[in-house]
N, C-alpha and C positions, 0 to 999 in steps of 0.2 A: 166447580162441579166435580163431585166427587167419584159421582156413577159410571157405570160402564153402561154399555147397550150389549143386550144380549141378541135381540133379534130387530133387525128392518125389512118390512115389507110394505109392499103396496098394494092396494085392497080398496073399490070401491073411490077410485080419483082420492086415495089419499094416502099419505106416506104414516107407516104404524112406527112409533120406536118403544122397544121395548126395555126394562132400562133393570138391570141386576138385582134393584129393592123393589122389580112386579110393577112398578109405575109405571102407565102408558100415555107417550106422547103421541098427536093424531093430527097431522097437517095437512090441508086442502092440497092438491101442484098449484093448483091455478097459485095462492098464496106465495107458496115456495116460491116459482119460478119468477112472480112478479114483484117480490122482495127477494131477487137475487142481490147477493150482497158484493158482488163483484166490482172493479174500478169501470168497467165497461157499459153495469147499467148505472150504477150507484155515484159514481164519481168517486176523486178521492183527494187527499190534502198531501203534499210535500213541503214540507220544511217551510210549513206555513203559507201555502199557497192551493188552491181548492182550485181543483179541475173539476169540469161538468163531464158528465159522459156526453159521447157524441148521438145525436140522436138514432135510435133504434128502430131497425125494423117494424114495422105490424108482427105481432106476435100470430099463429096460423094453431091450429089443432095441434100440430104437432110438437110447438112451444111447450104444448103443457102435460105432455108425455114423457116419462123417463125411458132411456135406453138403459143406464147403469148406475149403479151407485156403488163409490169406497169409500172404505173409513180411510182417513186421512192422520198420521199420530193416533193419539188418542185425545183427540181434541175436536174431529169436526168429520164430517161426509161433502165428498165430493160428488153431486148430479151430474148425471151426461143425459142431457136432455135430447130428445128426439131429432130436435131440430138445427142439431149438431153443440148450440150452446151449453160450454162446461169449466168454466172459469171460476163457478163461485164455490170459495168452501163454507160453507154451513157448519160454524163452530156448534159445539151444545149449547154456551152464552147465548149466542144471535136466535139460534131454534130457541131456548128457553123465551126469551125477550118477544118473539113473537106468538109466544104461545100467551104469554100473559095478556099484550095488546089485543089476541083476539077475545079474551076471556073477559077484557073490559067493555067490548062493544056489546 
């Protein structure tokens, strides 16, 4: 990914990014949050070895509320979800990848 984000908001239950070439990306939270890509929800592999996450609270309202968001590098945004959870960064790749996934249902 070559682009920058010029502007992030949320508007309407869903995250706006706005991206240097005017291109707009438009993600549901609910989505976001329940594809956090974190080791915590997502699990994750060591040196050839795949940990499950341990199972997760019931997600509440507040799950699917942002308190904050930063860019991270220039490579990803970090959420701080309402509900205290904020471990996952959201590269551009992983947003990009789930933009397409939604685009095929």
């Amino acid at each position: 990914m070559t682009h920058n984000p010029v502007q992030i908001k949320i508007q309407n239950q869903q995250l706006h990014i706005t991206w240097d070439d005017n291109s707009q990306w438009h993600f549901p939270l609910q989505l976001l949050r329940d594809e956090c890509p974190c080791a915590g929800c997502k699990g994750e592999t060591i040196l050839l070895r795949t940990f499950k996450p341990a199972e997760q609270p019931p997600k509440t309202a507040e799950s699917y509320k942002i308190a904050g968001i930063q860019t991270v590098g220039g490579y990803a945004i970090q959420i701080d979800w309402k509900d205290g959870h904020n471990t996952g960064l959201y590269s551009w790749d992983y947003l990009l990848n789930l933009l397409k996934s939604t685009e095929e249902i």
